[in-house]
N, C-alpha and C positions, 0 to 999 in steps of 0.2 A: 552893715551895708544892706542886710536884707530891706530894714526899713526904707533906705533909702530906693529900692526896688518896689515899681508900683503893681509889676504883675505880680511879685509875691505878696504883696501885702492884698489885692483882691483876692488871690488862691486861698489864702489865710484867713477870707474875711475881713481884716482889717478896714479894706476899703473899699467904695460900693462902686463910684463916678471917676475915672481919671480919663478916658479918653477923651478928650472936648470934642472930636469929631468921629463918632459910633457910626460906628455900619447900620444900616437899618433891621437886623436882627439880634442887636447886643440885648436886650433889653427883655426879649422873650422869653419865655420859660423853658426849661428844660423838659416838662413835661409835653412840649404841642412836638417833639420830634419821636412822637409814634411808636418808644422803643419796642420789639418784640420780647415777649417775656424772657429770662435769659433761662440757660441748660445753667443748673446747680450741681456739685458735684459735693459729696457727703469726703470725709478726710479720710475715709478708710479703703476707698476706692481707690487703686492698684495704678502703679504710672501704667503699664501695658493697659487696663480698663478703660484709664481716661483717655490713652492716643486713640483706640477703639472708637469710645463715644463722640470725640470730638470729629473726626475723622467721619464716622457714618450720619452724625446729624450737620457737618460741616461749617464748624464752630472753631474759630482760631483759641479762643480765648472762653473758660469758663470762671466762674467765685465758686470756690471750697466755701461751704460754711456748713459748721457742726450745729446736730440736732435740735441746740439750743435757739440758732437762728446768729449764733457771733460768726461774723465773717471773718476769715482766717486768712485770707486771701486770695489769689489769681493763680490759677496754674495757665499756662499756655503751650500750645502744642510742638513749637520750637522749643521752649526752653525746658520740656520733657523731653522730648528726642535727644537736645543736644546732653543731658544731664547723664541720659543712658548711655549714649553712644561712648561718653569721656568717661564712661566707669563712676561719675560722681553717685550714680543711684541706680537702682537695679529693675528690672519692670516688676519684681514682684513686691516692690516696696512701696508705701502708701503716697498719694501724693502729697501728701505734708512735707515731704523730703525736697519737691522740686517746685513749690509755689513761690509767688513773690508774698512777700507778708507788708512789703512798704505800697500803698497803693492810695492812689487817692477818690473820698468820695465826693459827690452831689448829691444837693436834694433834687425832687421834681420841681420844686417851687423857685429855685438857682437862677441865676438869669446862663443865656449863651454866650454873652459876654465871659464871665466865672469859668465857663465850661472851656472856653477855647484858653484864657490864661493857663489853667490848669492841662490840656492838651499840647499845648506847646512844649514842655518838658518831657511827658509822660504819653505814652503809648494807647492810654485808656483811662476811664474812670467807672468805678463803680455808681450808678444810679441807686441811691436807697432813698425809702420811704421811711419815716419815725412813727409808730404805729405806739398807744399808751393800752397796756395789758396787764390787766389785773390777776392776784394770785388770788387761793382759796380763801384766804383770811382778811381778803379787801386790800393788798396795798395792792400799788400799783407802780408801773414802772414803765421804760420808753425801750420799746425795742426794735432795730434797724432792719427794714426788710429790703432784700434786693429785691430793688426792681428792672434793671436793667445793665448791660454794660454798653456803653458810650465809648467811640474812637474816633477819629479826625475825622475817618471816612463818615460818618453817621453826619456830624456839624456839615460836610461838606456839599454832603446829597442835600441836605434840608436847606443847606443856603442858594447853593445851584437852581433846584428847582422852584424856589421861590422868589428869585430875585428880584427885586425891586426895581430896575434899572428908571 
């Protein structure tokens, strides 16, 4: 049935054109909505650490990603409170205990079309960039940098104040 689901199958990639009548911003990049760089949190950082950081730089939502640059996932500030508060985790425990690891991402180059299919399920998505990095001995390989996190509200401000009418 998925297939027969046209928003999963744009989320998916599968498919590029299904609305016959786009809003005048489906087709834009995901890069022209200005993200600010996002707060990265490293996995060893402490749930009490991260309510802290999130809290004093006024960030709902940050990406965990280890040293390597592999994103690991989202922690968020609700669902580290609520994880403490239920006894499910402790504040001294790392936030790897309390991230979401199912998360979906973009690239910059996505259309905003992509971006809101994928929004309508999901709370956010992570914006990365595919960057090709080479080792000491010449190989090379592709690796995902965050460059932003995306929320309805971000799609919403960019469509508001642009509108077309």
């Amino acid at each position: 049935s998925k297939f027969l689901n046209d928003k999963w199958m744009i989320k998916n990639g599968f498919l590029n054109d299904v609305q016959e009548r786009k809003p005048w911003w489906w087709n834009i990049k995901v890069q022209k909505l200005n993200l600010s760089a996002p707060l990265i949190l490293l996995p060893e950082v402490s749930c009490q650490k991260a309510i802290e950081i999130l809290q004093e730089k006024g960030y709902d939502q940050a990406p965990v990603v280890a040293e390597s640059g592999l994103i690991l996932g989202m922690v968020t500030l609700s669902n580290t409170l609520t994880s403490v508060l239920a006894g499910n985790a402790q504040f001294s425990d790392p936030v790897t205990k309390v991230i979401y690891d199912q998360f979906s991402k973009i690239g910059l180059e996505d259309s905003l079309g992509k971006l809101s299919c994928i929004l309508e399920n999901d709370h956010f998505a992570i914006v990365v960039h595919e960057q090709m990095q080479f080792n000491g001995n010449g190989s090379s390989f592709m690796k995902q940098m965050v460059f932003g996190v995306v929320t309805a509200m971000d799609l919403l401000t960019f469509v508001s104040r642009n509108d077309k009418k």
